[in-house]
N, C-alpha and C positions, 0 to 999 in steps of 0.2 A: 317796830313793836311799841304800843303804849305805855305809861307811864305810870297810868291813876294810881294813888297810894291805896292800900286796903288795908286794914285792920288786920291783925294778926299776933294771937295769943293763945292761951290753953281753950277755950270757947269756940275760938275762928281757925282752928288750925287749916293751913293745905291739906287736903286730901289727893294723894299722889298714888295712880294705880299702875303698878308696873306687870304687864303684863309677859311671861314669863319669866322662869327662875332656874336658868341654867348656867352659864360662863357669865354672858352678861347680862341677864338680870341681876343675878346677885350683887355682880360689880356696879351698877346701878343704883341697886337700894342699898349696899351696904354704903358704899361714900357717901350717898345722897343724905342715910342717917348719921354720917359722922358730922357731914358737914351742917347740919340741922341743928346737931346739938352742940356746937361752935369750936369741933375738934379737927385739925389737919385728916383731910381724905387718906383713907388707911392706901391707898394708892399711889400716894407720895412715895412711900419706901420702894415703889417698885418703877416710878419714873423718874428716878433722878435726871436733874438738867431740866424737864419739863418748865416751860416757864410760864409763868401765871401760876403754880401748886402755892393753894393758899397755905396758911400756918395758922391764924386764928379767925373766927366768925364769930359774927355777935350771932345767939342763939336763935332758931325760925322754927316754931311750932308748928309740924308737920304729923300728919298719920299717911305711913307707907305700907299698903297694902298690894302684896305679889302674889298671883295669881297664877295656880301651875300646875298643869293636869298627873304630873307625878306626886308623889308626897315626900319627896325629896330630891336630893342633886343625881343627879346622873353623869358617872365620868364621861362621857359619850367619845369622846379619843380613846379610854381603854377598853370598846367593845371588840378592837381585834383579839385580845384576852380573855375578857369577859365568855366568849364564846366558846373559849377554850381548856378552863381553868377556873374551880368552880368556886376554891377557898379568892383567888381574886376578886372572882364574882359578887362575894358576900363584900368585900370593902369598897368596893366600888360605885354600890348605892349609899349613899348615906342620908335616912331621913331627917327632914328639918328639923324635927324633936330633939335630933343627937346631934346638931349645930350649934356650940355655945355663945355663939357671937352673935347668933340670930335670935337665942333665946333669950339675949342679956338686952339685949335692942328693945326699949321701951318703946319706942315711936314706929316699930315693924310689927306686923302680923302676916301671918300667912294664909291664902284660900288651896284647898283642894278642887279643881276643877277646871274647867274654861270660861274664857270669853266670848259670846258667841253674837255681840253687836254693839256697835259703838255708835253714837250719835254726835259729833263732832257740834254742831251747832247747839246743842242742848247742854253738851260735855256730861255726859251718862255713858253707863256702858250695864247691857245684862252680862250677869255672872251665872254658870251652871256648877251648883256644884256637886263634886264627884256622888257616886251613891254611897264609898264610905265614909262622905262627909256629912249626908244626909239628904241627897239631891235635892236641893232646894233652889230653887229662881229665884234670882233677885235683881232689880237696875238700884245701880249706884251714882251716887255724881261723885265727880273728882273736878280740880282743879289744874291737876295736870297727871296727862298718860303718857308713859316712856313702853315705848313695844319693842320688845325683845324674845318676837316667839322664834327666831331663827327660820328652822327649814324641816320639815316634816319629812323623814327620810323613812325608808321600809324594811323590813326584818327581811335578814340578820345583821342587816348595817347597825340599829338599831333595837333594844327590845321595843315591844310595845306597849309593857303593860303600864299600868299608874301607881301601882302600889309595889314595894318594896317583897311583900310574901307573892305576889303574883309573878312577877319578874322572874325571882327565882325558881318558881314552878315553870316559868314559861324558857330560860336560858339551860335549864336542867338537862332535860332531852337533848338540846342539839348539844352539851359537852360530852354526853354518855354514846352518842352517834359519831361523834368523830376521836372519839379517845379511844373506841373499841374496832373502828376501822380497820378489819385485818387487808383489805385490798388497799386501802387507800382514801385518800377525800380531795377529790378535786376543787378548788376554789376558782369561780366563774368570773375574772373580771380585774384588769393590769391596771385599774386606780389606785389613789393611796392606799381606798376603805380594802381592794382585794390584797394588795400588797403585803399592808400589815398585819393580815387578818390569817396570808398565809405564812407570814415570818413568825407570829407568835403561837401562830397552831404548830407551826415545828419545833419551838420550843419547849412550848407542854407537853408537846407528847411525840419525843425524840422518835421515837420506835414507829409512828406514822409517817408513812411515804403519802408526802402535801405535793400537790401538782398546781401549778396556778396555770388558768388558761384567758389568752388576750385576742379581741378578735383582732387586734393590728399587728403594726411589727415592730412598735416600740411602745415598751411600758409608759404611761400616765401621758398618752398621745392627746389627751383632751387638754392638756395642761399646761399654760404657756411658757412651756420650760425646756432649757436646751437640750439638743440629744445626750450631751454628754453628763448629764442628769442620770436620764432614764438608764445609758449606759452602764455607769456605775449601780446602779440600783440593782439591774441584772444582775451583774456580778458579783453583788454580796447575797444575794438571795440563792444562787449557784450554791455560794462556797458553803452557805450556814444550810446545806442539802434542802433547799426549796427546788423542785422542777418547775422548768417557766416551759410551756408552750406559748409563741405568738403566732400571730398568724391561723390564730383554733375559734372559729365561733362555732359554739354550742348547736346543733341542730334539735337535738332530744337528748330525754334519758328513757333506756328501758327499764323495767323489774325484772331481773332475771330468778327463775323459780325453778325448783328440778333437782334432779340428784346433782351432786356435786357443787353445788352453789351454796355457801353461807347465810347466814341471815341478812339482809338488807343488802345482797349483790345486785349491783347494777352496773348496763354498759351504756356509757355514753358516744357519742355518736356527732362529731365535728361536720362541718359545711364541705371540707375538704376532703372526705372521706374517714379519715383516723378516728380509731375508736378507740374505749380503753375502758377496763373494770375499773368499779371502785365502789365504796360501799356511802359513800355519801357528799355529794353534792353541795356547795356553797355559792349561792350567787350573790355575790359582793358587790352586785349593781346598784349605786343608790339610789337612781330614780327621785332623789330629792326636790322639791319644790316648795316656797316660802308657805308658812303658814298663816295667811295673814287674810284668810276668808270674810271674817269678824267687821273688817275693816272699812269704811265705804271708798267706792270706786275711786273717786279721786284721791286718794291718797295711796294709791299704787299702779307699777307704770303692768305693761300687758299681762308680765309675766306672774305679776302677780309679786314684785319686790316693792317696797315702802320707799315714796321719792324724797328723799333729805336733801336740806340745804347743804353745805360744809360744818354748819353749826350743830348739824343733829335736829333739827326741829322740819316737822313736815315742811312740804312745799307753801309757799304762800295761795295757793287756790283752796283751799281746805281751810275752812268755816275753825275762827280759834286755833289755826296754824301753831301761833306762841305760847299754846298748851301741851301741845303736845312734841315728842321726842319719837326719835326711833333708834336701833342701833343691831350690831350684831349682822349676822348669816343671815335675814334676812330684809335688808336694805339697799337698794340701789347705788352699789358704793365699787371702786375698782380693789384691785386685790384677791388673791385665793383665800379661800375661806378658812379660817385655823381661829382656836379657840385666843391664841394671845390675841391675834384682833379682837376676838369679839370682846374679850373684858377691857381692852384698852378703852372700845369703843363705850362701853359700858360707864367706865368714868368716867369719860368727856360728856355724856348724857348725863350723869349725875352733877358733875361741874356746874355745869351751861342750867340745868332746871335751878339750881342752887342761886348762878347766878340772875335770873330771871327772879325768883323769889326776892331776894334781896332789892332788887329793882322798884317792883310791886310794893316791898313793903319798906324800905328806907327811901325811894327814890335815887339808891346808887347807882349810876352808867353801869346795865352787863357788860364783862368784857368775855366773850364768851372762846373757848378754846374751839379749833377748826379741823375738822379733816384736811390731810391732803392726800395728794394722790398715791396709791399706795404700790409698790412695783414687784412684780412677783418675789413669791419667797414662799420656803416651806420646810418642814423637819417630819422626816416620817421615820417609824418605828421600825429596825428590823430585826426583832428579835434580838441577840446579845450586842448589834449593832445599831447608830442611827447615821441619819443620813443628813446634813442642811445647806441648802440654798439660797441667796438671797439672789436677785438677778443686778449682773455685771460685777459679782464680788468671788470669792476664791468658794471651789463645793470642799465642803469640809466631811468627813463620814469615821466611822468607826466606832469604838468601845467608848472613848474619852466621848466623841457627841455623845452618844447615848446617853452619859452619867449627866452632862451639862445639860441637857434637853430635858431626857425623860428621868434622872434619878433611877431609883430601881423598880419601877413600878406603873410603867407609860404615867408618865408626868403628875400621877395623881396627887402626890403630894406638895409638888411646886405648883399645882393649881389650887390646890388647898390653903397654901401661903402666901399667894397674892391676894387671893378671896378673902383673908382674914376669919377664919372659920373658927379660928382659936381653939383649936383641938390640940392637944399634946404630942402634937407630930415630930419626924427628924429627916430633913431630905440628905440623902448621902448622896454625897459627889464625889 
């Protein structure tokens, strides 16, 4: 990477566009502001040992502008709740307005909307924004893009809507469908996202008989994780009365109509034969794929994931490589995809553009922080229990995970506190 000194002050600031603001965006632009205005990255308190965590910066005139088709955060780990649980529901979005730490941020602003093309040799990018922000088109230049749009996943994994009163009109119906469930509600699908999705719909709503259905014969079979993983998994999902069918793919569902049928009765209908009422249907299939359409081709490999060095910065075939960053769920990087990755990955983007800045405008050597290989590991929700794995270390499960993982709330609050959100929180453990 180059050297040339540039000018840099209130006139010349960096313009730095981080596009999306979810786990790691925020983790992104929030260090990237601390570290701008010559403060220890608020990230330090949560990696202790890291080496290289700076302590002080001389100050780097920056405008951080994030760009994010919600108008707020989205717990997106508490959608198995979310779904189920409607007073959750409401704390669960939280928009940027009611963010104190984003709103105290002088060198941050925020867009409603997307990004919908990048010009990597020009360094511009068009902005669309939302129609409640005004839908206005615009290209902007920047001086460095950090992309953090992760992975575009489908409802009910996910809501879809963008806006905070949308959301809740649109997650409303499916809480009032399976909380009224007198047959039942099947959940279609033995990944984490069906897992938890069926462990905390039975805890919302005790009096619902939750059936989860897997077309294999061990739960999270996509998942490079040992049988005696998924083993245990089963077994706490038994005990806390989840029914697990393996071995069940979905053929259909019917409407069943007529005397004697309830509102919203349906049979569903396996490949094997077995059938079974129920009055509502969840397929907890995620169907996920990176969001990075925006993007030009060479800076992502088939599948559509963004190719990173170890450093965080595009591949060196991409026009102005040392501008840009990428990070988060959707990146070319090893590991299962979990939200503490993505904000880890989140500072080390904010790091590394920090460092680069300082480069450009002091001429100090980046010394910049590196990926390494990341080896399986995971903690999923079940309901009054959790579960966590790293691979080759001891599985740990029960009430005590739960409290150290998720607090009482699927993590929302210990995600709230590494984010720095500076909201008047209290994580109980």
């Amino acid at each position: 990477m180059g050297s040339t000194l540039r000018t840099n002050d209130a006139s010349t600031p960096f313009k730095v566009l981080v596009v999306g603001g979810s786990y790691c965006g925020l983790a992104a632009a929030f260090n990237l502001s601390d570290l701008c205005t010559g403060k220890a990255a608020r990230a330090a308190a949560s990696y202790q040992g890291q080496e290289g965590l700076p302590q002080k910066n001389p100050p780097i005139c920056a405008e951080i502008t994030m760009v994010d088709e919600r108008d707020g955060f989205y717990h997106v780990i508490g959608s198995p709740l979310v779904f189920a649980d409607r007073p959750y529901a409401e704390k669960a979005w939280i928009p940027y307005s009611e963010i104190p730490s984003l709103q105290a941020a002088s060198n941050m602003k925020t867009v409603h909307g997307s990004v919908t093309s990048v010009d990597m040799a020009g360094k511009t990018a068009v902005i669309q924004e939302s129609a409640l922000a005004g839908g206005a088109t615009r290209t902007v230049d920047f001086d460095f893009i950090i992309v953090t749009t992760g992975l575009r996943r489908v409802f009910p994994v996910v809501p879809q809507s963008g806006d905070k009163a949308a959301y809740l009109a649109e997650v409303s119906p499916h809480i009032e469908a399976v909380s009224t469930a007198q047959d039942g509600v099947l959940v279609v699908g033995g990944g984490a996202v069906g897992i938890e999705m069926a462990a905390e719909l039975k805890v919302a709503q005790p009096h619902i008989r939750v059936t989860l259905a897997h077309s294999r014969s061990r739960l999270m079979s996509s998942e490079p994780l040992p049988d005696h993983v998924a083993e245990k998994t089963l077994e706490i999902l038994k005990t806390n009365g989840v029914e697990v069918l393996l071995n069940h793919r979905l053929q259909e569902t019917r409407e069943l109509d007529g005397e004697g049928n309830g509102p919203n009765a349906k049979e569903v209908v396996f490949t094997n034969g077995h059938t079974m009422r129920v009055n509502a249907v969840v397929v907890a299939i995620s169907q996920s794929k990176p969001s990075t359409d925006f993007l030009p081709v060479e800076a992502v490999n088939d599948e559509g994931y963004v190719k990173i060095q170890p450093n965080l910065f595009f591949s060196t075939d991409v026009p102005n490589y040392d501008s840009a960053l990428a990070a988060g769920d959707g990146v070319q990087w090893s590991g299962i995809k979990r939200c503490g990755r993505a904000m880890h990955q989140g500072y080390f983007a904010a790091h590394n553009c920090h460092q680069r800045m300082q480069e450009l405008t002091f001429g100090t050597p980046a010394t910049y922080q590196n990926l390494k290989e990341v080896i399986p590991m995971i903690a999923i929700a079940l309901g009054p229990d959790a579960l966590a794995y790293a691979d080759g270390g001891e599985l740990q499960y029960g009430k005590d995970i739960a409290k150290v993982f998720f607090s009482d709330d699927v993590g929302l609050k210990i995600c709230e506190k590494i984010l720095g959100f500076g909201r008047n929180i209290e994580v109980k453990a």
